[in-house]
gemmi code that builds the backbone of each chain (N, CA, C; Angstrom):
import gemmi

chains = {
    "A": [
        ("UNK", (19.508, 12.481, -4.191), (18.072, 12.314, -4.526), (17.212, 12.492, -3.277)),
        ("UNK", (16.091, 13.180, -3.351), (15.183, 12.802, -2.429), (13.853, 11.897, -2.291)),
        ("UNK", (13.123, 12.114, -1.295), (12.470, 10.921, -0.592), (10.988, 11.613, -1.031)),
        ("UNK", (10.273, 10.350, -1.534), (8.963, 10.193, -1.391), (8.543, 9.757, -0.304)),
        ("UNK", (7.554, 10.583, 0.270), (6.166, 10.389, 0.915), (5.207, 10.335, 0.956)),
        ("UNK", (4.379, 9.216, 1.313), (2.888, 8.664, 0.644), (1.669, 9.069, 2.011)),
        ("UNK", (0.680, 9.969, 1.503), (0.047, 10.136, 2.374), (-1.599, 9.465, 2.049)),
        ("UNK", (-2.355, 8.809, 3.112), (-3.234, 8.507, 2.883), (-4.519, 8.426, 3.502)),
        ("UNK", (-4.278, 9.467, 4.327), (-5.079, 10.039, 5.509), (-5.631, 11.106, 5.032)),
        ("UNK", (-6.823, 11.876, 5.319), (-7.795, 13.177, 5.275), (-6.812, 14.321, 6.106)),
        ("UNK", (-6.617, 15.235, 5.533), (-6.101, 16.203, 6.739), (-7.167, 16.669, 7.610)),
        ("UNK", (-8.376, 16.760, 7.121), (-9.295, 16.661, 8.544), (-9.318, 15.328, 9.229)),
        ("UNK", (-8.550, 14.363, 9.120), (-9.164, 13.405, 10.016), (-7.804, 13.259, 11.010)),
        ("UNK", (-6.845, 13.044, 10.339), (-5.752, 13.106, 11.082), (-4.369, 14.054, 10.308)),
        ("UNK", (-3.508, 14.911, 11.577), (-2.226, 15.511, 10.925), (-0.712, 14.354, 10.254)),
        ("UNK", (-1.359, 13.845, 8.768), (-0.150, 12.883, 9.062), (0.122, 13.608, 7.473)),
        ("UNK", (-0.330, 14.510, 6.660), (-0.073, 15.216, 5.501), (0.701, 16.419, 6.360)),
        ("UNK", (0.433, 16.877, 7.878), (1.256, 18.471, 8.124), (2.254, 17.723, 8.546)),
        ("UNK", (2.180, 16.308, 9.293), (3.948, 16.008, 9.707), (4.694, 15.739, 8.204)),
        ("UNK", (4.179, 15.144, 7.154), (4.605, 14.733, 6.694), (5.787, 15.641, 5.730)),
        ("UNK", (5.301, 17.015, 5.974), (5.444, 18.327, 5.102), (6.634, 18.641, 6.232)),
        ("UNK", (6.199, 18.599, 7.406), (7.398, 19.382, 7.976), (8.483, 18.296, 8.198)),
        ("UNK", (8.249, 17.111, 8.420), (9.422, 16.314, 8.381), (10.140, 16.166, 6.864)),
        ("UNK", (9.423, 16.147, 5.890), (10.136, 15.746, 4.724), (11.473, 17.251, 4.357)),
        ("UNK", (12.366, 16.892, 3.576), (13.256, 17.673, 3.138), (13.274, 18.503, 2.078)),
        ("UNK", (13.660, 19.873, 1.576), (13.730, 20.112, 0.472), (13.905, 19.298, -0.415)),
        ("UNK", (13.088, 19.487, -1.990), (13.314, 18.766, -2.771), (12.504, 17.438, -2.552)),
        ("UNK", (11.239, 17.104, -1.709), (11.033, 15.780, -1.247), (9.739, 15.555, -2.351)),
        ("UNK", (8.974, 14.595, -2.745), (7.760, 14.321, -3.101), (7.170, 13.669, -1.974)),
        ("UNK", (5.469, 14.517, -2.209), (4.560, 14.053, -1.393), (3.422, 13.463, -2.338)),
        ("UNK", (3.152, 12.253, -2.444), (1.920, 11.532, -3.023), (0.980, 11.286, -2.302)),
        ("UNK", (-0.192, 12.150, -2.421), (-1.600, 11.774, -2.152), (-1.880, 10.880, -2.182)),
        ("UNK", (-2.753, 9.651, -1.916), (-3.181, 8.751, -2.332), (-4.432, 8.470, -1.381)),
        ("UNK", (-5.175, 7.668, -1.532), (-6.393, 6.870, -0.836), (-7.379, 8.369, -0.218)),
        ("UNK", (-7.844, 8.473, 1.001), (-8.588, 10.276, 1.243), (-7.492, 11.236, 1.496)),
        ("UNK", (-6.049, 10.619, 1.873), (-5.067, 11.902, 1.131), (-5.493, 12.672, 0.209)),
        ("UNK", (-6.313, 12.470, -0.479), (-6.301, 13.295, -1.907), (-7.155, 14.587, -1.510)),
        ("UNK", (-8.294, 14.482, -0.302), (-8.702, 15.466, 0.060), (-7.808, 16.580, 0.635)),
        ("UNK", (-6.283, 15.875, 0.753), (-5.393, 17.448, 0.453), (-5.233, 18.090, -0.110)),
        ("UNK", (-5.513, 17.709, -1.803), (-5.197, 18.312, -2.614), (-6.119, 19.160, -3.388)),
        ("UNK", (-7.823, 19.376, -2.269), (-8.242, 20.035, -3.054), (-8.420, 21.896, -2.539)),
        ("UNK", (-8.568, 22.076, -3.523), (-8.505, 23.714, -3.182), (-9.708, 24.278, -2.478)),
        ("UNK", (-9.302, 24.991, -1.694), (-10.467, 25.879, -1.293), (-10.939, 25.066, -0.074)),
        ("UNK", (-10.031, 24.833, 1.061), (-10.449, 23.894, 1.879), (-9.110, 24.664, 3.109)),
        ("UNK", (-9.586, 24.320, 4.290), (-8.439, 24.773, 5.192), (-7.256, 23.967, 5.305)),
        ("UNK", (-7.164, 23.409, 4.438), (-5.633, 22.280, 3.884), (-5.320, 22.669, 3.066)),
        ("UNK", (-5.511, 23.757, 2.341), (-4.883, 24.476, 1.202), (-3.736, 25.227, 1.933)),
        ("UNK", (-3.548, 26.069, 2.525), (-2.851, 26.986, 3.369), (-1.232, 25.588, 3.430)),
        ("UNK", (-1.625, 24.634, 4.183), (-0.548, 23.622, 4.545), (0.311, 23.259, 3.117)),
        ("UNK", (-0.408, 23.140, 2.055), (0.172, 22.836, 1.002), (1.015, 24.103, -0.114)),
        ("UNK", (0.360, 24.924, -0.106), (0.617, 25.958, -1.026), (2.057, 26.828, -0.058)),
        ("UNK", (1.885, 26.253, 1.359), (3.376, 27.245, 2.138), (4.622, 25.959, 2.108)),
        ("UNK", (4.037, 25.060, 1.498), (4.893, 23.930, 1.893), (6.290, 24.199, 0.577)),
        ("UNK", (7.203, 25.492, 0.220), (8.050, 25.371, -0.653), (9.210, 24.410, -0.859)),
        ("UNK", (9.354, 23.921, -1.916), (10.427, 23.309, -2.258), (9.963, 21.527, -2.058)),
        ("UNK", (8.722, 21.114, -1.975), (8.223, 20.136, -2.458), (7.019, 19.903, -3.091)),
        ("UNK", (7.302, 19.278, -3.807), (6.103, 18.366, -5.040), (5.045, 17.659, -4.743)),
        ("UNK", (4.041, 18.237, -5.249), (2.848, 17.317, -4.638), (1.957, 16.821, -6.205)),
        ("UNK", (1.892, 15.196, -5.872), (1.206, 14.446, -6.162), (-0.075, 13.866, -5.863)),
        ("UNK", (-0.907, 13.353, -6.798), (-2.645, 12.590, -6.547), (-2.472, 12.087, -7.006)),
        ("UNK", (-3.206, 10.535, -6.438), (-3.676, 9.277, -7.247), (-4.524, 9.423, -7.853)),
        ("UNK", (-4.864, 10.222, -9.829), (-6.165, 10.213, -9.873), (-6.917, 9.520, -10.183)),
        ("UNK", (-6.575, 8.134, -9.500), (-8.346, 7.258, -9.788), (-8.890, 7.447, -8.216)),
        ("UNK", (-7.881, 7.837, -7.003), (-8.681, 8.138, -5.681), (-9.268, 9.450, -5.859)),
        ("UNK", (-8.455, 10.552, -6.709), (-9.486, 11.701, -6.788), (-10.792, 11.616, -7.194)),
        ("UNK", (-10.489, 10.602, -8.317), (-12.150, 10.605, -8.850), (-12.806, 9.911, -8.435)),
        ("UNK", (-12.647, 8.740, -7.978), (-13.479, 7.977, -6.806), (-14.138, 9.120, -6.023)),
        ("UNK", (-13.516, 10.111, -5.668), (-14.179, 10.648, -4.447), (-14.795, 12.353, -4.873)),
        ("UNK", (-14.962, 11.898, -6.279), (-15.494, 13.002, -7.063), (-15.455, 14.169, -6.875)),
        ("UNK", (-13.781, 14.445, -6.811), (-13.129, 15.652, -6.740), (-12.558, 16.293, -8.448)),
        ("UNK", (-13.768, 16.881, -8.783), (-13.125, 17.216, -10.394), (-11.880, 17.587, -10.580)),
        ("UNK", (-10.809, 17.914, -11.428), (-9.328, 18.356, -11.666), (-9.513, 19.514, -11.568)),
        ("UNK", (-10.447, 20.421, -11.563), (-10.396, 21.801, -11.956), (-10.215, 22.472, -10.149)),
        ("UNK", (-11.079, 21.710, -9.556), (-10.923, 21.451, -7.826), (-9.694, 21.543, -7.272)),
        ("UNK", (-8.513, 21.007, -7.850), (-7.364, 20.253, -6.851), (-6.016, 22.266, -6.939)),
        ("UNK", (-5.731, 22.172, -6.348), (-4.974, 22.905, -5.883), (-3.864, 22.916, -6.978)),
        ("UNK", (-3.319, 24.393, -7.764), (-2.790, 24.682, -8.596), (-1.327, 23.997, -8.125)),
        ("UNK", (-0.446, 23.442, -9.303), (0.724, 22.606, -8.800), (0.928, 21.203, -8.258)),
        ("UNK", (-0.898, 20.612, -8.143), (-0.513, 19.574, -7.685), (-0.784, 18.615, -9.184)),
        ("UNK", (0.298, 17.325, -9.009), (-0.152, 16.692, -10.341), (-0.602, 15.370, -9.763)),
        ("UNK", (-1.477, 14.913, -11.063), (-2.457, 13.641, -11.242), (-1.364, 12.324, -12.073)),
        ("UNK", (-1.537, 11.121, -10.858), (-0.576, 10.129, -11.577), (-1.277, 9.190, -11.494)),
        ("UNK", (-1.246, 8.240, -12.604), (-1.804, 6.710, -11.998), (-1.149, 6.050, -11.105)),
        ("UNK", (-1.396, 4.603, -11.445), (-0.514, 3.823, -10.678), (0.835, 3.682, -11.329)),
        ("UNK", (1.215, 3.718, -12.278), (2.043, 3.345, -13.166), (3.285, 4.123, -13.042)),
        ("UNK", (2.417, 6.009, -12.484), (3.060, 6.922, -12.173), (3.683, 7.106, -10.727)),
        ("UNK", (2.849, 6.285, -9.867), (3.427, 5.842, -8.532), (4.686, 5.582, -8.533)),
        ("UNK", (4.851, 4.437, -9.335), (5.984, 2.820, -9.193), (6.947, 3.784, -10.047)),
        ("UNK", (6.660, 5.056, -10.968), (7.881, 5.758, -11.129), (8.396, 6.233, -10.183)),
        ("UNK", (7.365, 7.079, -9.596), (8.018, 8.194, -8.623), (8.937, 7.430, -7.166)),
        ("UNK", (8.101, 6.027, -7.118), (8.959, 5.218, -6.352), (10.545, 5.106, -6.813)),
        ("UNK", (10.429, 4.940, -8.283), (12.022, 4.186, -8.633), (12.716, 5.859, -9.003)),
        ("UNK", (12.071, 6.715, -8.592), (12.453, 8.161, -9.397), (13.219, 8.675, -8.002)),
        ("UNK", (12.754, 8.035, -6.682), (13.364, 8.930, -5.383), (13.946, 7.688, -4.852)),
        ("UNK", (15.118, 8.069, -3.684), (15.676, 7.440, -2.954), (15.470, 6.434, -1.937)),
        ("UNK", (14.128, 6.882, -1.555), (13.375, 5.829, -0.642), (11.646, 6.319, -0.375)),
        ("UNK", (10.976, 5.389, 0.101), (10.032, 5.760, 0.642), (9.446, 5.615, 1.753)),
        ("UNK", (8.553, 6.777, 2.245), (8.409, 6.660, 3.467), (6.375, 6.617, 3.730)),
        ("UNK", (6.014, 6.041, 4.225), (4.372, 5.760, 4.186), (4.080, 6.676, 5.554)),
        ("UNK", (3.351, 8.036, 5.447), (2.735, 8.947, 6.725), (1.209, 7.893, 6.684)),
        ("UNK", (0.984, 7.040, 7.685), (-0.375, 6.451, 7.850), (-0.910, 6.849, 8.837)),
    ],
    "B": [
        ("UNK", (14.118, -2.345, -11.213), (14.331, -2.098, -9.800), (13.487, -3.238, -9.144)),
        ("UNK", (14.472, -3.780, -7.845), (13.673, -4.797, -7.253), (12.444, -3.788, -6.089)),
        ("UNK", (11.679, -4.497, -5.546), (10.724, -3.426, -4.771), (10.372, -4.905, -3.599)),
        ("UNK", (10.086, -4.213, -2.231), (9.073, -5.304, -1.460), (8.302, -4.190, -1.044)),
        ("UNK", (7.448, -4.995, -0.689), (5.453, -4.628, -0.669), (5.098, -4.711, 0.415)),
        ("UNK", (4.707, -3.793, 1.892), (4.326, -4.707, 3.247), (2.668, -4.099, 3.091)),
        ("UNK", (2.042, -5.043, 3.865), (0.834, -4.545, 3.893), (0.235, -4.572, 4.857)),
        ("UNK", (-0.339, -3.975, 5.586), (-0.818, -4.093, 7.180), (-1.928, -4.089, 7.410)),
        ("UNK", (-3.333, -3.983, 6.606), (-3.995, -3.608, 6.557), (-5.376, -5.317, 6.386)),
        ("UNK", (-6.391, -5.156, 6.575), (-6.948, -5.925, 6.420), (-7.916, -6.170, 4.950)),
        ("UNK", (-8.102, -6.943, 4.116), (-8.890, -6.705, 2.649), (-10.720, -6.442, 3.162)),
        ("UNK", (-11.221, -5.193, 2.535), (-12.480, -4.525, 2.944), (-12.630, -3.879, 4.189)),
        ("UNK", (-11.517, -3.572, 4.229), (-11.363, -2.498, 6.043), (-11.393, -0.651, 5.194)),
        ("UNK", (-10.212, -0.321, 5.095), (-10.508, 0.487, 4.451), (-9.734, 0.516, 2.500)),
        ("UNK", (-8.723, 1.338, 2.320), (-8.275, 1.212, 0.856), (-6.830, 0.442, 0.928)),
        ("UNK", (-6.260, 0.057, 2.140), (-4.548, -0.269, 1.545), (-4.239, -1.484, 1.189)),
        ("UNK", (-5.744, -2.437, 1.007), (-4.724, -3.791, 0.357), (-5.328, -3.441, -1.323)),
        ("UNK", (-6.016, -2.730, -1.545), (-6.500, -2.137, -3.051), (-5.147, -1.356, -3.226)),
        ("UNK", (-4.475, -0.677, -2.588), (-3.792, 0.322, -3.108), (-2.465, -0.427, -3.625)),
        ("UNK", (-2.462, -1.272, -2.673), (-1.147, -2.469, -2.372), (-1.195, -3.248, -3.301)),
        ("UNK", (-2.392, -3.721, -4.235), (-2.412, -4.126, -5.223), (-2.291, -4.050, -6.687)),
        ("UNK", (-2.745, -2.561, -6.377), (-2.620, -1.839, -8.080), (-1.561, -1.337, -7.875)),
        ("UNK", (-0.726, -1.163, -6.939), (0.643, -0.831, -7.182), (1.681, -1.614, -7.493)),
        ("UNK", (0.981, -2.825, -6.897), (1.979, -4.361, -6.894), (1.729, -4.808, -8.608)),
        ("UNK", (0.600, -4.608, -9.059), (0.357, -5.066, -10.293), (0.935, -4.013, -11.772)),
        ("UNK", (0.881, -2.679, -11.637), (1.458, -1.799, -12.034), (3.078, -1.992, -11.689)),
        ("UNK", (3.766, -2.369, -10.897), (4.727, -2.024, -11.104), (5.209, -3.946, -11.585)),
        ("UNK", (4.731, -4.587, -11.304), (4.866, -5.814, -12.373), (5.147, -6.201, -13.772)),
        ("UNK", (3.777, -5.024, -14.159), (3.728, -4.496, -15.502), (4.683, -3.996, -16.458)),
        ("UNK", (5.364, -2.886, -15.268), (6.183, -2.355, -15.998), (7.433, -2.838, -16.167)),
        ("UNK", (7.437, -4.276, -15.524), (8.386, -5.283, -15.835), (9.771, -4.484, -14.467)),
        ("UNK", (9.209, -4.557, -13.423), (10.174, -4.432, -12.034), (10.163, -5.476, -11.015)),
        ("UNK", (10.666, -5.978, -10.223), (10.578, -7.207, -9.640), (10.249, -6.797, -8.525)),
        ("UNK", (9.034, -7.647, -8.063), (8.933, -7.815, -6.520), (9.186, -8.925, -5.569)),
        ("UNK", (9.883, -8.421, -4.893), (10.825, -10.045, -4.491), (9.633, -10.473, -3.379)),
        ("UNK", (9.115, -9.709, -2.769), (7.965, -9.986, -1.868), (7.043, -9.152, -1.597)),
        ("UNK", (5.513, -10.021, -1.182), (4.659, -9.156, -0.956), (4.603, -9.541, 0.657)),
        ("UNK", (4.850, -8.992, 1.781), (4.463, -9.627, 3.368), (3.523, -8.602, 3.588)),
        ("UNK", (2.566, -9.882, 4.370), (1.553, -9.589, 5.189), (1.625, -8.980, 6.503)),
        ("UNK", (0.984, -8.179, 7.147), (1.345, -7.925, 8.987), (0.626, -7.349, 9.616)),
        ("UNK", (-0.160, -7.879, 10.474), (-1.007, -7.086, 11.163), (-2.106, -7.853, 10.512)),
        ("UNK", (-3.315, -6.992, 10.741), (-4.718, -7.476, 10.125), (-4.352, -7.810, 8.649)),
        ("UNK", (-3.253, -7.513, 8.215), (-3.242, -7.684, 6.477), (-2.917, -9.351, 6.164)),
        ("UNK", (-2.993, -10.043, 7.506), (-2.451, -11.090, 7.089), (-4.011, -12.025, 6.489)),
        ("UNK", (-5.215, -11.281, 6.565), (-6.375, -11.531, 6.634), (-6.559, -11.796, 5.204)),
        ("UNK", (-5.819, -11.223, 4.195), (-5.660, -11.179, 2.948), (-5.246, -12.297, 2.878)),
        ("UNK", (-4.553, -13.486, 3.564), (-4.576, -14.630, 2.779), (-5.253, -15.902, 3.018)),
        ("UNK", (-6.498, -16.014, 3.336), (-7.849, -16.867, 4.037), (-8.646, -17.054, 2.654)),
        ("UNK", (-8.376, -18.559, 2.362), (-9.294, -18.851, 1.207), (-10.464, -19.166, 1.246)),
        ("UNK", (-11.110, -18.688, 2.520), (-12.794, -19.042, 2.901), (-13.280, -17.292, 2.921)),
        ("UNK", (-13.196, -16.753, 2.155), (-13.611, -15.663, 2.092), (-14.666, -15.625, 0.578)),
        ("UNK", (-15.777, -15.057, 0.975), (-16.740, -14.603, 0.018), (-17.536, -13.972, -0.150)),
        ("UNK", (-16.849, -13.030, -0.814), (-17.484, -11.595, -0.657), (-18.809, -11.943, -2.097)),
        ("UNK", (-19.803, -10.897, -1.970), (-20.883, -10.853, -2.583), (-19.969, -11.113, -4.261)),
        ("UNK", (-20.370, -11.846, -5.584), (-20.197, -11.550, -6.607), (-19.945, -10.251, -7.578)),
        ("UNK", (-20.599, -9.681, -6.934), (-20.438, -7.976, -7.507), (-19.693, -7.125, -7.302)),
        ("UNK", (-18.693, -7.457, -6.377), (-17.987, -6.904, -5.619), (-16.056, -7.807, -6.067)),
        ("UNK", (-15.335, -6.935, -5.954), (-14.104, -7.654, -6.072), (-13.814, -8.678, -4.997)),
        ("UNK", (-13.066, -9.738, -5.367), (-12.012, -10.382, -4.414), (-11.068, -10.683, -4.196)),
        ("UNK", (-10.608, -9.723, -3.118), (-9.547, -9.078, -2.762), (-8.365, -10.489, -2.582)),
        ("UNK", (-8.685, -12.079, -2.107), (-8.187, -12.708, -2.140), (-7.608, -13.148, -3.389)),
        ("UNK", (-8.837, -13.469, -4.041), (-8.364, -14.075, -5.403), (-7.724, -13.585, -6.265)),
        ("UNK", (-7.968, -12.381, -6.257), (-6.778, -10.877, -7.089), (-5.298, -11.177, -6.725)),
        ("UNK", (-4.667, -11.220, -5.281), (-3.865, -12.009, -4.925), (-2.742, -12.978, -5.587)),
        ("UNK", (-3.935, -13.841, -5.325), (-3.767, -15.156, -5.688), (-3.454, -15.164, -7.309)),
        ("UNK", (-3.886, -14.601, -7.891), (-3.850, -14.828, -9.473), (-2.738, -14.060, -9.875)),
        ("UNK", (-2.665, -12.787, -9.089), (-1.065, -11.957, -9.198), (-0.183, -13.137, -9.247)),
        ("UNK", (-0.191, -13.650, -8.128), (0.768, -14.432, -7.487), (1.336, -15.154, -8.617)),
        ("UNK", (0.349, -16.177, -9.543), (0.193, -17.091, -10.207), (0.844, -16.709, -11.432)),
        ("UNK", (0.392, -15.498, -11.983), (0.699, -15.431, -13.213), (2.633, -14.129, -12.808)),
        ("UNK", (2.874, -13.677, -12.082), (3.956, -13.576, -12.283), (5.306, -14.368, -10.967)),
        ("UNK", (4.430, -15.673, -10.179), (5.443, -16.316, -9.340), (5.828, -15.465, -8.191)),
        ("UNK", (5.015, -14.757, -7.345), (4.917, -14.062, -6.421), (5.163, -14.679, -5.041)),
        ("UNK", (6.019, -13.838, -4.039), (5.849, -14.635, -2.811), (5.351, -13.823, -1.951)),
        ("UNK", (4.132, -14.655, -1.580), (3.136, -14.028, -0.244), (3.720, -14.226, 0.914)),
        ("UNK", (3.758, -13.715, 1.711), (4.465, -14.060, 2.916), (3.549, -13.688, 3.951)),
        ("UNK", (2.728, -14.395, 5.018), (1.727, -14.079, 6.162), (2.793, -13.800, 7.253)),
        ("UNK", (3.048, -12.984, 7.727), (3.085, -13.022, 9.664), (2.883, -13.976, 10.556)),
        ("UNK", (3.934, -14.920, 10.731), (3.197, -16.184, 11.660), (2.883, -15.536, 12.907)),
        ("UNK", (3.293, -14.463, 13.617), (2.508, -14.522, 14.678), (1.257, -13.356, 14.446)),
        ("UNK", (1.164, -12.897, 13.747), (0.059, -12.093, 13.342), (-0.482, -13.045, 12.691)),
        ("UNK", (-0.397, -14.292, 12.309), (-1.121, -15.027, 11.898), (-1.930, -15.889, 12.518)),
        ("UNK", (-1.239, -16.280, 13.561), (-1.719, -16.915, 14.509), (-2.802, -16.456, 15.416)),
        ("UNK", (-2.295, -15.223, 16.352), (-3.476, -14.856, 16.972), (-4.822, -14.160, 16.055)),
        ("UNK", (-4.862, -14.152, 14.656), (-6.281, -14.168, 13.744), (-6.314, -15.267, 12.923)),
        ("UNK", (-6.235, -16.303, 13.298), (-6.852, -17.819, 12.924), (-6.235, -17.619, 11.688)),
        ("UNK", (-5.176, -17.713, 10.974), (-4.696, -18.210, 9.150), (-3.344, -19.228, 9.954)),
        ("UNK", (-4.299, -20.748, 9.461), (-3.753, -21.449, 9.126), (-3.422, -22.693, 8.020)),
        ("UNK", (-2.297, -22.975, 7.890), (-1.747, -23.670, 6.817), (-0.970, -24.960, 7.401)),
        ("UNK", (-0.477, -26.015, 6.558), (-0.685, -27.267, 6.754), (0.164, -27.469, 8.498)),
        ("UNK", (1.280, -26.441, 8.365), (2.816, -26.599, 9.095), (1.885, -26.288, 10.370)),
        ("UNK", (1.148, -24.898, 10.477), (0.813, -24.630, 11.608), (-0.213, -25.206, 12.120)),
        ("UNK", (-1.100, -25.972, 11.699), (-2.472, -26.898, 11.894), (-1.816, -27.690, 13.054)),
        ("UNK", (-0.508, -28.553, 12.364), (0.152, -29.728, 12.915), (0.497, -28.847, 14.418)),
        ("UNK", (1.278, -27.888, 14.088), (2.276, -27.402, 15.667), (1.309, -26.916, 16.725)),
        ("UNK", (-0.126, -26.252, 16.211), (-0.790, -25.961, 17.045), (-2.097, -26.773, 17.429)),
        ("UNK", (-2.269, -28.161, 16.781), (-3.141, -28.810, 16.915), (-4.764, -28.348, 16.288)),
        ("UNK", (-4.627, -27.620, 15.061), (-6.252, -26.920, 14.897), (-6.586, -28.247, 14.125)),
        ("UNK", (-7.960, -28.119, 13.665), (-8.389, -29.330, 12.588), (-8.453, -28.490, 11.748)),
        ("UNK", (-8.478, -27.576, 11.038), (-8.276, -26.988, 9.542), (-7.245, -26.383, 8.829)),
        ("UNK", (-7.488, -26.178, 8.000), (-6.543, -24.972, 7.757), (-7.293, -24.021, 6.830)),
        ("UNK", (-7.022, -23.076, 6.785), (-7.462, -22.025, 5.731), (-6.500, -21.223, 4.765)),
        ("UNK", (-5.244, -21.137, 4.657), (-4.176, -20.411, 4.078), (-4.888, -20.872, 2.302)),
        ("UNK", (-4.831, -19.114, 2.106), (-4.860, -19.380, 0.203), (-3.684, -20.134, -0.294)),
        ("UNK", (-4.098, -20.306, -1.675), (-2.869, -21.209, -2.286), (-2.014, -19.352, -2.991)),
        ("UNK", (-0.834, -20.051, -2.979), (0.332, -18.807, -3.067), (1.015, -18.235, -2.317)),
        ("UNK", (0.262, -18.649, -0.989), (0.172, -18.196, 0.727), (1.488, -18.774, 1.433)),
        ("UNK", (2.084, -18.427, 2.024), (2.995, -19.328, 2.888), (2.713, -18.298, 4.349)),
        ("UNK", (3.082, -18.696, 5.356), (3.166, -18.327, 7.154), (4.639, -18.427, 7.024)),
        ("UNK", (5.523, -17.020, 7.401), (7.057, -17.630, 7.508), (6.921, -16.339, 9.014)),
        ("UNK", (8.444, -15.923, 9.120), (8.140, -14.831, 10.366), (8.782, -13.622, 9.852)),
        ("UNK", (8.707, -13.063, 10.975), (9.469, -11.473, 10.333), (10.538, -11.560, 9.863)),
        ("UNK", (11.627, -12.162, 9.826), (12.828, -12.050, 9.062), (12.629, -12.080, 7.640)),
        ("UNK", (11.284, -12.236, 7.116), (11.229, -12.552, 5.992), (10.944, -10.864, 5.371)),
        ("UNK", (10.851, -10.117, 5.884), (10.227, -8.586, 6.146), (11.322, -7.974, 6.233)),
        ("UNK", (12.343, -8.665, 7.096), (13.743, -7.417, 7.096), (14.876, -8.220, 5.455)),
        ("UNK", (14.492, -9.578, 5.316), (15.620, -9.290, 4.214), (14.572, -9.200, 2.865)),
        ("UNK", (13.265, -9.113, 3.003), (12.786, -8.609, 1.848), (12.877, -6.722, 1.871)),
        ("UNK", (13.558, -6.338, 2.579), (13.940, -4.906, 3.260), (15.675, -4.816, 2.507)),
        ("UNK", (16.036, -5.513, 3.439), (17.731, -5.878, 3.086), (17.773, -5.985, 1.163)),
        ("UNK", (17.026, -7.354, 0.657), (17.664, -7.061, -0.606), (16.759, -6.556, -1.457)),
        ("UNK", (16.008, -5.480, -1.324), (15.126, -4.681, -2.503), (15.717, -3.111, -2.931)),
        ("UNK", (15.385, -2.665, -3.560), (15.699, -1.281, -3.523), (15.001, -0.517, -3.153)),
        ("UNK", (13.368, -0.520, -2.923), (12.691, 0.038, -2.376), (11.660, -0.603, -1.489)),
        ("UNK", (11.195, -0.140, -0.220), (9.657, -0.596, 0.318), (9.119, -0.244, 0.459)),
        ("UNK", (7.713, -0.228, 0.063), (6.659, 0.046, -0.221), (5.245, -0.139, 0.646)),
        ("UNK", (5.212, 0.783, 1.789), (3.915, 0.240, 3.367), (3.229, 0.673, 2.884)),
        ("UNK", (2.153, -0.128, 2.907), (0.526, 0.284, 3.124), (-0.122, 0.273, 4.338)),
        ("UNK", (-0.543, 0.358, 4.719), (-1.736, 0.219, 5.946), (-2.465, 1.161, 6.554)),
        ("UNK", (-2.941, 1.524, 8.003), (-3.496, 2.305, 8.333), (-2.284, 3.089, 8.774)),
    ],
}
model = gemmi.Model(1)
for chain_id, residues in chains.items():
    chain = gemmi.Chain(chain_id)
    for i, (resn, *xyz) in enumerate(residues, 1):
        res = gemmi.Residue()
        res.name, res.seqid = resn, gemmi.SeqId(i, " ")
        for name, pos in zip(("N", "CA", "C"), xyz):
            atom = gemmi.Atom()
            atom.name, atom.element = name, gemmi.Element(name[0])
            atom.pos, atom.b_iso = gemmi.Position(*pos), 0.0
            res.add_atom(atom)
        chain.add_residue(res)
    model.add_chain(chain)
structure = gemmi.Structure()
structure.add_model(model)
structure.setup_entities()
C-alpha cells in the first residue's frame, strides 16, 4: 500500500506541495487541504507541478476549496473533491501518513 | 481503525486545530477510535478555559471539550510546552507554585511519552500544524 500526504501550504507561499511530490512514491496520495487547495487550481504556475507529477493521486478538501471560492470547474482536471469523512478514508485506505507543513 | 491526532498549532492562528477537529469528529463518526488527541507546541493553547472568543464566532475550546465529552476523549497538553505558555492544571499549580490554574475540563498536562505510545499503539497519525 501506499502513503498519504497532506498538504496545507499555498505553493506560492511555500515549496512543501513540490517536496511533497518528489519525495512521495509511485502510487502515493496527495491531499490538499487548508490553502493547499490553491494547488489544485488550474491555470496557475502550480499547475505544471501537478499535472507532471505521474503515478499519484491528488485530492481537495472541498469545504477549504470553497471557503476560498475556488469553483469545481477551476480545480485542475484529475483532481478529486473529499470531505472530511473522505479524509479519515483515505487515511484508513493508505499505509501511513505523512503531514508536508 | 485506531488513529492518534497531534496538533501543533494554536486555536485562531491559522486552520490546523479546525482541520484537527473535523477530522477528529468525522472520523469518530464513522465509528473509528481515537485513542488520543495530544497537544504540542502552541496547540497546547487549545486547552485554556479562559478563552472568549466573540459569540459569533466558534469556540475552538469548547468544540473540544464537548468532543471530548460525548465520545470519552483523551486530551493530552505538552507539559513542557505547557509550561513555558502558562496552561495550568491542579498538579502543576502545586509543583510550580502559580495561584491559578486554567486547564479546560477533559484537559490533562502529561509529557511526550504520551505522543510516542499514542504513536506506538494506533494505526495511524494524524499532524496538523504549521
Amino acid at each position: 500500500m501506499a502513503d498519504l500526504y497532506t498538504v496545507n501550504k499555498s505553493p506560492f507561499e511555500k515549496n512543501s506541495l513540490e517536496q511533497a511530490i518528489r519525495f512521495s512514491a509511485d502510487g502515493a496520495s496527495i491531499l490538499l487541504i487548508e490553502d493547499g487547495v490553491y494547488g489544485a487550481m488550474a491555470g496557475t504556475a502550480a499547475e505544471g507541478l501537478v499535472k507532471g507529477a505521474s503515478g499519484r493521486k491528488f485530492f481537495a478538501l472541498r469545504s477549504d476549496v470553497k471557503a476560498r471560492g475556488i469553483s469545481e470547474d477551476r480545480l485542475i482536471d484529475g483532481v478529486e473533491l473529499v470531505d472530511y469523512a473522505g479524509f479519515v478514508d483515505l487515511v484508513e485506505s493508505t499505509d501511513k501518513v505523512q503531514a508536508w507543513l | 481503525m485506531k488513529l492518534a491526532v497531534q496538533v501543533n498549532e494554536g486555536p485562531y492562528q491559522h486552520q490546523a486545530t479546525d482541520s484537527a477537529y473535523h477530522f477528529t469528529k468525522a472520523a469518530l463518526e464513522k465509528g473509528h477510535e481515537v485513542f488520543r488527541v495530544f497537544f504540542y507546541h502552541d496547540g497546547v493553547l487549545n486547552g485554556t478555559r479562559l478563552t472568549t472568543p466573540p459569540q459569533d464566532d466558534r469556540n475552538i475550546v469548547n468544540r473540544w471539550v464537548e468532543l471530548a465529552e460525548k465520545y470519552d476523549l483523551d486530551l493530552v497538553l505538552c507539559v513542557a510546552a505547557a509550561q513555558r505558555r502558562g496552561l495550568v492544571d491542579d498538579g502543576e499549580a502545586e509543583r510550580n507554585g502559580k495561584d491559578a490554574t486554567n486547564i479546560a475540563p477533559k484537559f490533562r498536562i502529561s509529557g511526550l511519552g504520551q505522543l510516542i505510545e499514542a504513536a506506538i499503539q494506533s494505526d495511524r497519525l494524524v499532524v496538523f500544524g504549521d
